[in-house]
N, C-alpha and C positions, 0 to 999 in steps of 0.2 A: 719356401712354401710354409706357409702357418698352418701348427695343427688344427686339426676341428675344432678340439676344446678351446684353447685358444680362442679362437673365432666365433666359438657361441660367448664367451666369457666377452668377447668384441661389442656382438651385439645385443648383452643381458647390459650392459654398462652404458650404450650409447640408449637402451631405454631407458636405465632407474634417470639418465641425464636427462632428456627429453622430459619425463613424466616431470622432473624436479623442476626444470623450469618454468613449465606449464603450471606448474599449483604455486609458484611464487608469483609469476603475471599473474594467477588471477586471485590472489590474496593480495595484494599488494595494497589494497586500501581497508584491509581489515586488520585490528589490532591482533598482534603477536602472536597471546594469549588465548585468545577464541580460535584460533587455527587447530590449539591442540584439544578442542572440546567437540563433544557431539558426534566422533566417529562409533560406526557399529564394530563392534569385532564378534568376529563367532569362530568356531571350529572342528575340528576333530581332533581324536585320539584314539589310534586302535591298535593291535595287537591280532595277528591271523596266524591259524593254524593251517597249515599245507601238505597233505597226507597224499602216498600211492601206494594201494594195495598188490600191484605187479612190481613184479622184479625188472628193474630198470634195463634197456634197451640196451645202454653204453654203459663202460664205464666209470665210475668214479664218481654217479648222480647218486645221492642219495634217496631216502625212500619218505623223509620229511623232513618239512623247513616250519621254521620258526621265522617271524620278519614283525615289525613294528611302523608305522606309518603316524604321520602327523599333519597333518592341512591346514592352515589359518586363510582366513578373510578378513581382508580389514576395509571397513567400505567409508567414504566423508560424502556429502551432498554439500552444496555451498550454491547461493546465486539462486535464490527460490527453486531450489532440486533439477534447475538445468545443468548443472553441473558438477561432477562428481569422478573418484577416485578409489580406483579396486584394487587387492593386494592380493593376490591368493598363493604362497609357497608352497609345495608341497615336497617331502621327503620321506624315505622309503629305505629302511636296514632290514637285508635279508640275511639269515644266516651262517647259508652256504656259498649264497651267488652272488658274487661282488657285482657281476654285472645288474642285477635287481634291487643292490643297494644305490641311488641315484637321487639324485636332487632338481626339482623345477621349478620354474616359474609358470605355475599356471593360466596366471591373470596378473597384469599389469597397466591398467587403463585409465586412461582418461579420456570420459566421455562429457560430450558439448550438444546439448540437444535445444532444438530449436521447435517451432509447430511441424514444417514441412521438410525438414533434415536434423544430421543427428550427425556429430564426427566422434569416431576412437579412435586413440592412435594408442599405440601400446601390444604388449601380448593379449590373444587371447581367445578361446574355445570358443567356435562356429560349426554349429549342428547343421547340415542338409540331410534330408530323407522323411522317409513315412516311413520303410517297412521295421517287420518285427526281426526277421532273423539275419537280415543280410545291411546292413547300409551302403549300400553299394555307391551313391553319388558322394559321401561326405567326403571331402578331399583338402579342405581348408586347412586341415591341422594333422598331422605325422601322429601314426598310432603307437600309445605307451604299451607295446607288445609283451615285457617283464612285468607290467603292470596286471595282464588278466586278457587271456588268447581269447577274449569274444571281440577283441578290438576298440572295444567301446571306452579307453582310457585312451587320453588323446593329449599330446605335449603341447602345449602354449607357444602363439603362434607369433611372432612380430608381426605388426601392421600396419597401414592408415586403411581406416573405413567410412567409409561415408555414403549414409542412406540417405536418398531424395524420397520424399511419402507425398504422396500424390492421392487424389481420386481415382486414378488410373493404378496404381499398386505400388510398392515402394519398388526403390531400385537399387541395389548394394552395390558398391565398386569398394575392388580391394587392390590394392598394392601389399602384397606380402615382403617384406624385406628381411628375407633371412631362411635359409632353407634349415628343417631339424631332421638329421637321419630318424632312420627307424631302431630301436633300442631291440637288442637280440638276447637271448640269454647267453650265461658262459659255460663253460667247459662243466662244470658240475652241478649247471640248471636242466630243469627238465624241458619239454616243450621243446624239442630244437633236434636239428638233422643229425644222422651220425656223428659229421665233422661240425665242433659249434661256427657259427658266423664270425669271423672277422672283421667285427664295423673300423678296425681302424685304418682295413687297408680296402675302404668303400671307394668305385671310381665312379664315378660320373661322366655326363655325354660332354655339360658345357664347364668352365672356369671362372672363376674372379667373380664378376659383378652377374653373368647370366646364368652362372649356377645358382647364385642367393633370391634374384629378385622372381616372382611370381606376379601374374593378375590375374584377376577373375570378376566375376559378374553376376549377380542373381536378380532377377524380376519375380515377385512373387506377387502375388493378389486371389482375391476368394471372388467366385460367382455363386450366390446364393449356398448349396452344400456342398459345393466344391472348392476347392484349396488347390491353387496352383503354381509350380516355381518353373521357371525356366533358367539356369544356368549354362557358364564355358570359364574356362579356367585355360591357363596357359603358363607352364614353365616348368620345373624339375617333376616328376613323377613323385606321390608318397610312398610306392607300389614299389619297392627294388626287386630285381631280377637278378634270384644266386648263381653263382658260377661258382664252377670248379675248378681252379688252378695250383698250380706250385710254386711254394715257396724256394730260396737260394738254396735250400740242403734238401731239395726234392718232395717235400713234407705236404700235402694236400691242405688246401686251405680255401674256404668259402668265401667268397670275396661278393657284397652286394652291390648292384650296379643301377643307376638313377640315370634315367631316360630323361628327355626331355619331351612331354606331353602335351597333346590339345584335350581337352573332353568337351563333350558340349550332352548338355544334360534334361531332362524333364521330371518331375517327381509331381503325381496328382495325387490327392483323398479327397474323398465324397463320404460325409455323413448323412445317414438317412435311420434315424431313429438309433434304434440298436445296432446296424448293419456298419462297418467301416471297410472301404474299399480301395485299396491302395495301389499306386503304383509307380516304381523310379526306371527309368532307363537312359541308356548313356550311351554314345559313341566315340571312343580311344583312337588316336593316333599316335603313333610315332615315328622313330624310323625303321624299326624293325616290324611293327606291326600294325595292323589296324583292325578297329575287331567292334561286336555291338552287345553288350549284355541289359539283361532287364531280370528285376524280380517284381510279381506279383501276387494279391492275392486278396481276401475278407477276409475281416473278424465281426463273430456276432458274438453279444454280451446279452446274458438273460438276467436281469436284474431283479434284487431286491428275493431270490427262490425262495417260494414258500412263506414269505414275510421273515424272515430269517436274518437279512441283513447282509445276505452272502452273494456277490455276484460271478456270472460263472462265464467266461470269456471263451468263443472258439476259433481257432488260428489256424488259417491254411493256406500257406504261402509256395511259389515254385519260382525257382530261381535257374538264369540261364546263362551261361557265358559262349561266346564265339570262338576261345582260344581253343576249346572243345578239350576234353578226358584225357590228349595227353600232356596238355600243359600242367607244369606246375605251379603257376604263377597265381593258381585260384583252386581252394574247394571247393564251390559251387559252378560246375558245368553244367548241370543236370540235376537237381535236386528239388524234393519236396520236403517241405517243414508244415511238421501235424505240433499244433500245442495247444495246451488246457490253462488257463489264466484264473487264477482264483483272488480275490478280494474279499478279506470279512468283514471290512468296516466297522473293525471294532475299535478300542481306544488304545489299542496296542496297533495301530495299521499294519494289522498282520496280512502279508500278501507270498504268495505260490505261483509259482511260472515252473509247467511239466512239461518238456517236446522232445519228439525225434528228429530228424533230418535224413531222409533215404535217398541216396544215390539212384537213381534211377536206370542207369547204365548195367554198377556192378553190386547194388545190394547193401553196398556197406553203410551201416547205420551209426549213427551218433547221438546218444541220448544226454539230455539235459535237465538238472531239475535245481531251481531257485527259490529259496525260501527267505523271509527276513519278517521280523516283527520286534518292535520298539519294548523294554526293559524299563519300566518307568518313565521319568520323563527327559532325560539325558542318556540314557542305554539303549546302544540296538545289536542284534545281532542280527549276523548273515550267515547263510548257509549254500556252496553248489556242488552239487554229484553232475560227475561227466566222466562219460566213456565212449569207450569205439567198441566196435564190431563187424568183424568179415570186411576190412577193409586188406585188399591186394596189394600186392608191393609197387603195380602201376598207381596208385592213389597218392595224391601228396600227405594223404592223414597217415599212412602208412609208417614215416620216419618218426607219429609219436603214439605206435599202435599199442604200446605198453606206458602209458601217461594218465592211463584213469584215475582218476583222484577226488580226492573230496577237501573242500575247505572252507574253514569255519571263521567269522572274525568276527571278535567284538570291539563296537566301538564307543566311546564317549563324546556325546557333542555339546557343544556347551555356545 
């Protein structure tokens, strides 16, 4: 049996191979010399501070981390800009938690665009959704959860894509080839249950070839102020389901478990001036379950206040799951998200994201506040405060009720 590592290291190699030959077939009639001119490169550099004001849950977590991060992009266009090639690495030293210190491919593609279709084949981040608090349909790509618990870091994905663009709307078909666990923290990261996760002894439903290969499908197209997707996806869940078993010397150990899933999907917004109206809902299957969630909701923005410059966003979203309060497998059963969106539009694009999140069942709250504004013309920093409150030990927020934190990072982009 090949380990994971192993096996992602399988199929990071049968892309940089693929990518390589694809840019020598299509350089092949262009001198040497000119292949190595005219790429973009850009990037990052940052440095983040990682602070908790509560005395830690478990043992042995500390109460701040130190971590450093680096991201490059390197992009080439060739063939009157139909054609071109993305490099994105990213890597991540964290202090304490070796499990947070990890390396990826973000982006590795090679994209072929035509008037009425487009192919990539390669790694690489696929957004689905509209709402604000929850993304509930995006499914394309395994969440960097060591990376920042709102979900929203996402590990690079193998693929072949290929859009048809039509009159009618475009239409996405994917073949995923290669399934990416979910990254967990370790034994003296914070965010994480009593016993930490054990990704290495993760089981899965199917083996070999029907555990790695995935498909999916999206339609999208806009009617007048409307924006519409219809998506269905099919093959390993991103969504693992913990268990608790034991190890050979009796020893408790959390063991993540990947379903093999159908979902089939919807996601609208409707702009009408200031008004935006969202909504994603989705239908789960598997073998052990089946079930329907949706989150909904508006945002109004009061632009330009006072001639001031400063726009002032309102957020009010409710989010729903079918697994219902005692599952653990989702925070949002039941919940409303109230938030305040600030924009100064000034030359520092200083922006604010303030909300709660209430439980609607038992009360427990979760508040959130994002801040970030640019340092000249290559400096930005970031800033987010998150905590909990009156959450129950029936709650799954419960196992990180002592995780409130604040953290800070400054970066350099160049």
């Amino acid at each position: 049996m090949i380990p994971e590592k192993l096996n992602c290291c399988k199929w990071i190699a049968l892309w940089v191979l693929l990518g390589h030959y694809a840019l020598v077939a299509a350089e092949a009639s262009e001198n040497n010399t000119q292949w190595f001119q005219h790429w973009e490169i850009s990037g990052q550099l940052g440095v983040e501070s990682l602070g908790f004001w509560e005395q830690a849950a478990y043992p042995g977590q500390p109460s701040h981390f130190l971590s450093a991060m680096a991201e490059m992009e390197f992009v080439r266009e060739w063939d009157n800009g139909r054609q071109s090639f993305a490099f994105v690495p990213f890597y991540r030293y964290s202090q304490h938690d070796n499990r947070r210190t990890h390396f990826d491919i973000r982006e590795l593609t090679w994209l072929w665009a035509q008037t009425d279709w487009e192919l990539r084949i390669g790694f690489r981040k696929v957004f689905w959704g509209v709402a604000e608090g929850l993304h509930l349909i995006d499914i394309i790509n395994q969440t960097d959860y060591v990376e920042n618990t709102d979900t929203e870091d996402k590990l690079g994905q193998p693929m072949i894509n290929l859009a048809l663009i039509g009159d009618l709307g475009t239409l996405d078909l994917f073949i995923l080839t290669g399934f990416r666990e979910r990254t967990f923290p370790g034994e003296k990261g914070r965010f994480r249950p009593q016993i930490a996760v054990s990704s290495s002894e993760a089981l899965f439903e199917r083996s070999g070839l029907a555990k790695h290969m995935a498909y999916a499908l999206r339609w999208s197209h806009y009617f007048g102020n409307w924006d519409v997707g219809l998506a269905y996806f099919y093959g390993m869940g991103r969504e693992p389901i913990l268990s608790l078993s034991f190890d050979e010397s009796a020893k408790p150990v959390i063991k993540p478990y990947y379903e093999l899933i159908q979902q089939t999907s919807i996601d609208v917004q409707m702009t009408d001036d200031a008004w935006l109206w969202k909504l994603e809902a989705m239908f789960r299957s598997s073998a052990t379950e089946s079930f329907f969630a949706a989150v909904g909701g508006l945002e109004y923005t009061f632009f330009n206040v006072e001639d001031t410059g400063l726009d002032v966003g309102l957020v009010l979203e409710y989010m729903f799951d079918g697994r219902g309060s005692g599952s653990q497998a989702t925070f949002f059963q039941d919940d409303f998200l109230m938030a305040l969106r600030l924009g100064f539009n000034d030359e520092q694009s200083s922006e604010l994201l303030a909300g709660v999140l209430i439980d609607r069942n038992n009360q427990s709250r979760f508040y959130n506040l994002e801040m970030s504004r640019r340092i000249g013309d290559n400096w930005k920093l970031e800033a987010e405060l998150r905590w909990f409150s009156a959450a129950p030990a029936s709650d799954p927020v419960y196992a990180v009720r002592q995780d409130d934190h604040i953290r800070v990072e400054l970066s350099y982009h160049f």
